[in-house]
C-alpha positions as CSV (number, residue, x, y, z in Angstrom):
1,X,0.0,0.0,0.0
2,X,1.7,3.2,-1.0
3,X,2.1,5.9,1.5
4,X,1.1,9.1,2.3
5,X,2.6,11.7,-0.2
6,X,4.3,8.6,-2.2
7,X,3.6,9.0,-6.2
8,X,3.2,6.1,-8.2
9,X,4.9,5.9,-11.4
10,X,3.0,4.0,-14.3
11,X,4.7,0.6,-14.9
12,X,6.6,0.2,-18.4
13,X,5.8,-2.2,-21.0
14,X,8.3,-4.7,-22.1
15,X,8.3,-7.6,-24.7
16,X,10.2,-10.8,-23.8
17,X,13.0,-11.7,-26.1
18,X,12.7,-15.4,-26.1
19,X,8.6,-15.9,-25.9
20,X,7.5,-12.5,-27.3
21,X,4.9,-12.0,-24.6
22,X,4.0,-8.4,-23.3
23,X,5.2,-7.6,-19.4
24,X,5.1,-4.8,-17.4
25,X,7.7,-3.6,-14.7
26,X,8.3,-0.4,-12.6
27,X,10.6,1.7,-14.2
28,X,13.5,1.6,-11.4
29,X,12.7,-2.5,-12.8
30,X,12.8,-1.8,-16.3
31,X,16.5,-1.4,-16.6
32,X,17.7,-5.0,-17.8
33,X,14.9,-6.3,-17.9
34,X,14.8,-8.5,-21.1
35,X,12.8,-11.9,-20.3
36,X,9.3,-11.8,-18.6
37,X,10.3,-15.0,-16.4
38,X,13.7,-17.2,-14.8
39,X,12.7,-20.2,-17.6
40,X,12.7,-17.3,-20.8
41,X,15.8,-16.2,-19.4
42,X,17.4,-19.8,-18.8
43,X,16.0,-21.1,-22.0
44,X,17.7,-18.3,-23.9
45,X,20.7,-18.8,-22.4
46,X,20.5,-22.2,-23.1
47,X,20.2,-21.6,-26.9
48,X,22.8,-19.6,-27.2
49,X,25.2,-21.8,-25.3
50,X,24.4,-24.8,-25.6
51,X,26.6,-26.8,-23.0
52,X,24.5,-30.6,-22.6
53,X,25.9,-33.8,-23.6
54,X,28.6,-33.9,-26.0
55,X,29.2,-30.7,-25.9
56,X,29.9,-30.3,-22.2
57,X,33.8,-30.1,-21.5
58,X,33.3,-32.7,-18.8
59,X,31.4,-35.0,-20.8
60,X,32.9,-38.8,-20.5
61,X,30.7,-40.9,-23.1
62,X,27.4,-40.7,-21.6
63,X,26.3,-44.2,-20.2
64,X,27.8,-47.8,-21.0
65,X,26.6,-50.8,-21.6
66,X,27.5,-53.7,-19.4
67,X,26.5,-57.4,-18.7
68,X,25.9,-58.8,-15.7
69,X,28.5,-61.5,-13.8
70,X,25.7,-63.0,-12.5
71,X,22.7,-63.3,-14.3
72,X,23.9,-62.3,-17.8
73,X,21.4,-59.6,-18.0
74,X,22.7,-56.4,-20.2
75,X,22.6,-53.2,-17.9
76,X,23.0,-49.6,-18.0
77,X,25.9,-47.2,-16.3
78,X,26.8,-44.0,-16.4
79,X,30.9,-43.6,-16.9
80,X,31.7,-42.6,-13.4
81,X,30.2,-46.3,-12.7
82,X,31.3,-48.5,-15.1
83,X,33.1,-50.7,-12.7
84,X,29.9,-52.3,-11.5
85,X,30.0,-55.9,-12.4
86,X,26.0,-56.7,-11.2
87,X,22.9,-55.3,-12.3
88,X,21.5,-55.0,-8.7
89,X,22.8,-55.9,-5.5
90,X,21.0,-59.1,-5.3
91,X,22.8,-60.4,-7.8
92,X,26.1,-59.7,-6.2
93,X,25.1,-60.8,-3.1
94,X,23.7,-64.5,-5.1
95,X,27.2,-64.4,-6.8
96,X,29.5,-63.9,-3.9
97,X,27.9,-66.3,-2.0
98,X,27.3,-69.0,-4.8
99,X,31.0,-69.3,-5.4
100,X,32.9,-71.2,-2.4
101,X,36.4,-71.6,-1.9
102,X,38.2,-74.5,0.5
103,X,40.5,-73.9,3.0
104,X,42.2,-75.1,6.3
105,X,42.0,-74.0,9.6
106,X,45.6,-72.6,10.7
107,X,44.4,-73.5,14.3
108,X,42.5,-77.0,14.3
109,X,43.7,-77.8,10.7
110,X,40.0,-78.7,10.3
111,X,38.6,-77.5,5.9
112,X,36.4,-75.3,5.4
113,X,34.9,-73.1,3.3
114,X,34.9,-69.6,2.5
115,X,32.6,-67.1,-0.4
116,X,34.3,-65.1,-3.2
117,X,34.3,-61.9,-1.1
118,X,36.2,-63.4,1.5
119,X,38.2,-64.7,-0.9
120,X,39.2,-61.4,-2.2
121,X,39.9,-59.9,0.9
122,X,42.1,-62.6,2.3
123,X,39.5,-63.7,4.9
124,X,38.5,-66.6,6.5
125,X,41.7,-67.8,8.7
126,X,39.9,-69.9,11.1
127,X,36.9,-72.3,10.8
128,X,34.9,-70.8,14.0
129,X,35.0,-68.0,16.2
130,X,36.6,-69.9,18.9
131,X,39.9,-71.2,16.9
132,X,40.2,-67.6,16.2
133,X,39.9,-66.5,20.3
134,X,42.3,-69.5,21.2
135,X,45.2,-67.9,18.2
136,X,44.9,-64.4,19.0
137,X,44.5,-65.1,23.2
138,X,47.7,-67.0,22.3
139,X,49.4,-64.1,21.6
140,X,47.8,-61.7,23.7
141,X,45.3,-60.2,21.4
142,X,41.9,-59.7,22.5
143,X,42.5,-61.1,25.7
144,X,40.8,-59.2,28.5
145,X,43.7,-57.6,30.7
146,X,43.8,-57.3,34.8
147,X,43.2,-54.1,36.4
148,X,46.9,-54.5,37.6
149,X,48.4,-55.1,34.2
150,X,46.1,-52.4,32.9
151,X,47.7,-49.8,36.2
152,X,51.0,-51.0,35.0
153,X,51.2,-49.9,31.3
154,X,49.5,-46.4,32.5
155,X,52.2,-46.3,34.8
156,X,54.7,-46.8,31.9
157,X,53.9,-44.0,29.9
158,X,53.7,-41.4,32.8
159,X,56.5,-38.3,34.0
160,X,59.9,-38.8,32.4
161,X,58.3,-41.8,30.2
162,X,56.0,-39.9,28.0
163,X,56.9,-38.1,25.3
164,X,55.2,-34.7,25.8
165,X,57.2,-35.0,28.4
166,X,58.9,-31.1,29.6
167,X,60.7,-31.5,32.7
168,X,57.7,-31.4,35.5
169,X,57.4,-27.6,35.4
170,X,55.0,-25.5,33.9
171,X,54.0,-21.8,34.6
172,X,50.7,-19.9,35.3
173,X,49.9,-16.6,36.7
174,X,53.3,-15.6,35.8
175,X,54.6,-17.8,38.9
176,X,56.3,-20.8,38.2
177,X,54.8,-24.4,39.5
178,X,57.0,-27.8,39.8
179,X,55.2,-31.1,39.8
180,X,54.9,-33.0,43.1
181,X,53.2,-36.1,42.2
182,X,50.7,-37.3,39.5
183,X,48.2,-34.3,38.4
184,X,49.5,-32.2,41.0
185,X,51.8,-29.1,41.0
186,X,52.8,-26.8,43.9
187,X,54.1,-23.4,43.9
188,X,58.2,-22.9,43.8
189,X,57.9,-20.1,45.8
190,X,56.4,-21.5,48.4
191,X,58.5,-24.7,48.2
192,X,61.8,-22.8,48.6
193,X,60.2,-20.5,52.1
194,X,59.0,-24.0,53.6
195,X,62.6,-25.4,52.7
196,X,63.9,-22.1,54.8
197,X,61.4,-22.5,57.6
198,X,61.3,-26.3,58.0
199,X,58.0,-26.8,58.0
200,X,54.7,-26.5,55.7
201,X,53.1,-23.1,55.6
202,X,50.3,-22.6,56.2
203,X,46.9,-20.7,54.5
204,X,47.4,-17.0,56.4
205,X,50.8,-17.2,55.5
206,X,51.9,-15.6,52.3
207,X,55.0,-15.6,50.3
208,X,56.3,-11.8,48.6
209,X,58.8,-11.3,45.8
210,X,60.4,-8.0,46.9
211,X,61.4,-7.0,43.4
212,X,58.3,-7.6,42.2
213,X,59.4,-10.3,39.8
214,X,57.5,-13.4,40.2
215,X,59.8,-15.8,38.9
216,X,62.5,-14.9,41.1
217,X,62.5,-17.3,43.7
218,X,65.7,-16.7,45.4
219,X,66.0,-16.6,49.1
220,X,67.1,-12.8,49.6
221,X,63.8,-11.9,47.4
222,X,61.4,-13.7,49.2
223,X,59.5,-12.3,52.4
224,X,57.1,-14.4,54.4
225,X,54.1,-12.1,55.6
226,X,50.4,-12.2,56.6
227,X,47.9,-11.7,54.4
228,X,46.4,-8.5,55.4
229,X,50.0,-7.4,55.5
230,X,51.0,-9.1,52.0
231,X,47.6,-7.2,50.7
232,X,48.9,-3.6,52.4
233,X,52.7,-3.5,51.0
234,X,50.9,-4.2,47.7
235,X,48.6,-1.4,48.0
236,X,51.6,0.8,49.3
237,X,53.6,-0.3,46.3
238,X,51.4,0.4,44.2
239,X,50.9,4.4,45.0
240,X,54.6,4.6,45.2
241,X,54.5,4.0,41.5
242,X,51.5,6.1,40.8
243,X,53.5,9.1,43.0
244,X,56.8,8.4,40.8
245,X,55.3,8.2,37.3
246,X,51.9,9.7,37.0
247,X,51.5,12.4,39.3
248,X,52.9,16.1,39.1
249,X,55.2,16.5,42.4
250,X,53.9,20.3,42.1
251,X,50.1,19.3,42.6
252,X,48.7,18.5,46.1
253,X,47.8,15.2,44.5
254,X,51.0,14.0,45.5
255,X,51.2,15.5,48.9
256,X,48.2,13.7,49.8
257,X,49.3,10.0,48.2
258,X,52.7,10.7,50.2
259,X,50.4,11.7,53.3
260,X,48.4,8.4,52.4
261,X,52.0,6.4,52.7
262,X,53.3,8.0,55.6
């Protein structure tokens, strides 16, 4: 519905240059505008180049015809299929199955026999299910292992033995973190304090690096603290940098912060 104020223009007549027939189309439409539907303007294009069959670049010989392994029956395929040997999949199935081969058991010695698809795959080993559990139990395939035997090869491909193996260390947080045990990894800072103290810290306990670098885990850079104290020479670290880098010492600004310090 046109709005309010909105002028309509009268729609343009145009004549289709495949079928002939008489359309009509806005004018903002018009421009182009030389079929009067998508089949006009495929079936002209269509005409003009003309790209099915033979003359398509990719054509390969259309479809072949074939005779069936089975039943003898002449069949159709395209070229992309013209390895197909049956006419249906019955027919393979009745062939593969009608055609037997003999053979003898590697494990009871006992003949049997086998179809033409096992044949071709190299099937059909054993004469039952069980020959083939005894052989491959035999030499410990598919034989259901202990929970011991099971905990011992995980074991062998843990720490050192692994090969993504990178030395028990890892870091996070910028702090560095040594393996203990399996899964678990403490912090190297807090190893080396407990080493100093000679016992285990404990959870108010907190470990500082005075130089502020976190991977620096000598003795001389580590302080043991609280941790309302470790969270107040952080806080006071903090506006000493603020004082020496952002602030202008001529402002009261700074006065205060050093105020704040004191």
């Amino acid at each position: 519905m046109p709005r309010k104020g909105q002028i309509i223009k009268p729609k343009v007549k145009i004549i289709c240059l495949y079928c002939g027939k008489e359309f009509c189309r806005f004018p903002s439409q018009a421009v182009g505008a030389r079929y009067c539907s998508f089949s006009c303007r495929s079936k002209a294009h269509m005409a003009t180049v003309d790209q099915r069959g033979e003359k398509n670049p990719s054509w390969k010989g259309g479809k072949r015809n074939l005779v069936c392994k089975n039943c003898g029956k002449e069949f159709f395929r395209r070229d992309c299929r013209s390895k197909n040997q049956f006419c249906s999949t019955s027919c393979g199935y009745a062939y593969n199955t009608k055609e037997r081969f003999n053979r003898i058991c590697q494990e009871c010695g006992k003949e049997f026999s086998i179809s033409a698809y096992e044949q071709s795959r190299d099937h059909g080993l054993f004469c039952s299910k069980s020959c083939a559990v005894t052989v491959n139990g035999r030499k410990g395939l598919g034989r259901k292992k202990s929970l011991e035997h099971r905990t011992k090869i995980g074991l062998g491909h843990t720490g050192e033995k692994n090969y993504r193996w990178k030395g028990g260390v890892k870091m996070q947080g910028g702090y560095t973190f040594n393996r203990v045990e399996k899964g678990k990894y403490k912090q190297e800072h807090r190893q080396v304090a407990e080493k100093a103290m000679g016992r285990p810290l404990t959870e108010n306990e907190h470990v500082h690096h005075i130089n502020g670098n976190k991977t620096d885990n000598r003795n001389c850079n580590l302080l043991i603290c609280s941790r309302g104290y470790h969270a107040w020479l952080h806080r006071k670290m903090g506006l000493l940098f603020q004082s020496e880098h952002f602030l202008d010492s001529g402002s009261g600004t700074s006065q205060t912060i050093e105020s704040t310090l004191v």
